[in-house]
N, C-alpha and C positions, 0 to 999 in steps of 0.2 A: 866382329866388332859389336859391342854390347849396342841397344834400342836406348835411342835419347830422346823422349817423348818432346812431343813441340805442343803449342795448343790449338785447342780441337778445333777454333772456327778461326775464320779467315775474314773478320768483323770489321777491322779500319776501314774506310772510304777508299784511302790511298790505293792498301793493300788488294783490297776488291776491284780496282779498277786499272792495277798493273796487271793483275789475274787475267782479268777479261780480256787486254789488249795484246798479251802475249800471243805469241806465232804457234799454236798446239794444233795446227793442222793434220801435220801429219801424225798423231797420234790418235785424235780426236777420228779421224778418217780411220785409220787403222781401229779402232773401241769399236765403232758403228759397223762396220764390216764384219767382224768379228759376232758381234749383236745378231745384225740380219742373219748370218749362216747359223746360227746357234736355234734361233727362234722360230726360223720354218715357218711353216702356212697357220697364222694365228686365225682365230674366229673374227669375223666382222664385229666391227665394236670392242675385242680386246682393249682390257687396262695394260697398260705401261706404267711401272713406277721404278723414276729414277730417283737414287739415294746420294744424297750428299752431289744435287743438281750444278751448284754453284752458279755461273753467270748466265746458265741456260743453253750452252751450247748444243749437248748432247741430244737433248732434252728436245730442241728444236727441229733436229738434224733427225733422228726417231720420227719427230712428226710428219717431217716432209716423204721420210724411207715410207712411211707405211698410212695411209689415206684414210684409212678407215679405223683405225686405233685410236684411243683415246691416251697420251701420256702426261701422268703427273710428276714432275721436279720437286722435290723435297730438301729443304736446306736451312740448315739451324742461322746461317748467317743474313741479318738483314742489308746487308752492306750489298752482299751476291744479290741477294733476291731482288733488288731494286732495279740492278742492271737485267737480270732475266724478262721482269716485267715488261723495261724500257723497250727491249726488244721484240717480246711478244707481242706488244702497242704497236710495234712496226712493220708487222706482219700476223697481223689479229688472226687468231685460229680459236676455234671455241672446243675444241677437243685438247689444248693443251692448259694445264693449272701450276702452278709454284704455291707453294702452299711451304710454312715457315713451321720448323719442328728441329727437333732432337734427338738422336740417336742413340739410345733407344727413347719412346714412350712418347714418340709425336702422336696427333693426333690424326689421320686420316680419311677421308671422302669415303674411302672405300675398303673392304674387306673383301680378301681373294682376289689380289689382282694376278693378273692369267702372264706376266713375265716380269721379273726383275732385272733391272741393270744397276751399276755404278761405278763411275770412273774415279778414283785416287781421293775414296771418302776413306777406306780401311784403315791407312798410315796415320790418319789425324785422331783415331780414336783411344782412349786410354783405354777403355775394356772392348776390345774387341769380336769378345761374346754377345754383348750385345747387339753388335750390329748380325752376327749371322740368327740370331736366335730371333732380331726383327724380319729380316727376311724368310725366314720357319712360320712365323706365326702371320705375317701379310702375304704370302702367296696362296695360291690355288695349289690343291693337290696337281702334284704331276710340273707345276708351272717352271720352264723354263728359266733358268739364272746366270749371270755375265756379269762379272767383276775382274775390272783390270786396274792396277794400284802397282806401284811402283814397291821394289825390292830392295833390302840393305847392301849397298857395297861391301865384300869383306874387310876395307879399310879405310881412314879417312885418304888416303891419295888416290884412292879410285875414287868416291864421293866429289872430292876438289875438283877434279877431272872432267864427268861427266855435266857439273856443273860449268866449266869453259867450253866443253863441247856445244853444249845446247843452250846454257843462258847467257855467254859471250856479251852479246850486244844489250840484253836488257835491262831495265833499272835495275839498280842495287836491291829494290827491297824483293823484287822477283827472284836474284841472285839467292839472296839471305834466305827466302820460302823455301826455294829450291833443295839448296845444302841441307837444312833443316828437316823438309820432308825426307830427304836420302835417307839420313841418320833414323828418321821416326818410323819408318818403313819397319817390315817385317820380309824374313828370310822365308822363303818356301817349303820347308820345313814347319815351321811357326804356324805358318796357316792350313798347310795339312793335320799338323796338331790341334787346332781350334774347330775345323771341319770335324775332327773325329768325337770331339768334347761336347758339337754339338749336333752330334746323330746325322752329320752331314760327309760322311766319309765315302759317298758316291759320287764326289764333284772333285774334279783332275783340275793340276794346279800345274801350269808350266810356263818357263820363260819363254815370252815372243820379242825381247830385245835386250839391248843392253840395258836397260833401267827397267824394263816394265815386266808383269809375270800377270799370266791369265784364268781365273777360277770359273767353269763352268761347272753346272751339273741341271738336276732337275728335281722338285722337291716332293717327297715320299708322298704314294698315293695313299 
């Protein structure tokens, strides 16, 4: 099934706060597990940078796994980042930041952060180079990397499917995201192709479910 681009940020109010109140437990759990076992025994004071952060979840979740890291949330939407803040206010940590940019050519606190993650930023971006060619150019040699983003259905009745499976119960405009992201997704193929375009052909790329497919590797010393 051919890639139907959706748009890149997830901006309305509404939108942003069907997002956040959705049930991504167990996926969200499943990302951060995955994270820890990837990232190993970091230095005291390691940066964290999550991409394409959205309502904070991850971002928060990071913070509580690991005590002594610093993690920064990064998200082009002011819509998400509002709700991120709202949370961090509710649980004040001074080692975690949301910080508002664009993929590529945000601006950031820091250079050489020592791990990168990001959960289901890849499918909303039109040039996809750029997001791996920002994580090239913001990590640490060597630094550790975790991207998990959802996969294309081979067809739209797989796509409809998965979307009854798992967004059944929730508002329509979550339903509508959903389908949309399916379609905007990329084939594991596609991102082993983009890995190799950008000098990044040392990071394995495999399905861990029915919708999701997982990119690690570790960036040239």
């Amino acid at each position: 099934m051919q890639r139907i681009e959706e748009p890149e940020l997830m901006d309305e109010p509404g939108q942003a706060r069907a997002y956040a109140e959705a049930d991504f437990e167990e996926p969200n759990s499943q990302f951060v597990a995955h994270v820890l076992a990837w990232l190993g025994e970091l230095p005291r004071g390691a940066a964290i940078l999550d991409l394409g952060c959205g309502p904070g979840d991850i971002t928060l979740r990071l913070a509580r796994s690991l005590p002594t890291a610093r993690v920064h949330g990064l998200d082009g939407s002011p819509a998400m980042l509002a709700i991120a803040r709202k949370r961090l206010a509710a649980e004040p940590d001074g080692r975690v930041a949301f910080i508002q940019g664009l993929v590529p050519g945000a601006e950031l606190p820091l250079q050489g952060y020592d791990a990168i993650v990001s959960n289901s930023l890849l499918h909303h971006l039109h040039q996809p180079a750029g997001f791996w060619e920002t994580i090239a150019d913001t990590g640490s040699p060597g630094a550790p990397v975790v991207v998990m983003d959802l996969f294309r259905p081979p067809d739209e009745a797989t796509a409809l499917g998965l979307v009854e499976t798992y967004a059944a119960g929730e508002p329509e405009v979550l339903r509508k995201d959903f389908h949309a992201s399916l379609l905007a997704a990329f084939e594991p193929d596609e991102v082993r192709d983009q890995l190799a375009a950008c000098r990044l052909s040392g990071f394995t790329v495999e399905t861990v479910s029915d919708r999701h497919m997982l990119i690690r590797g570790r960036l040239p010393r």
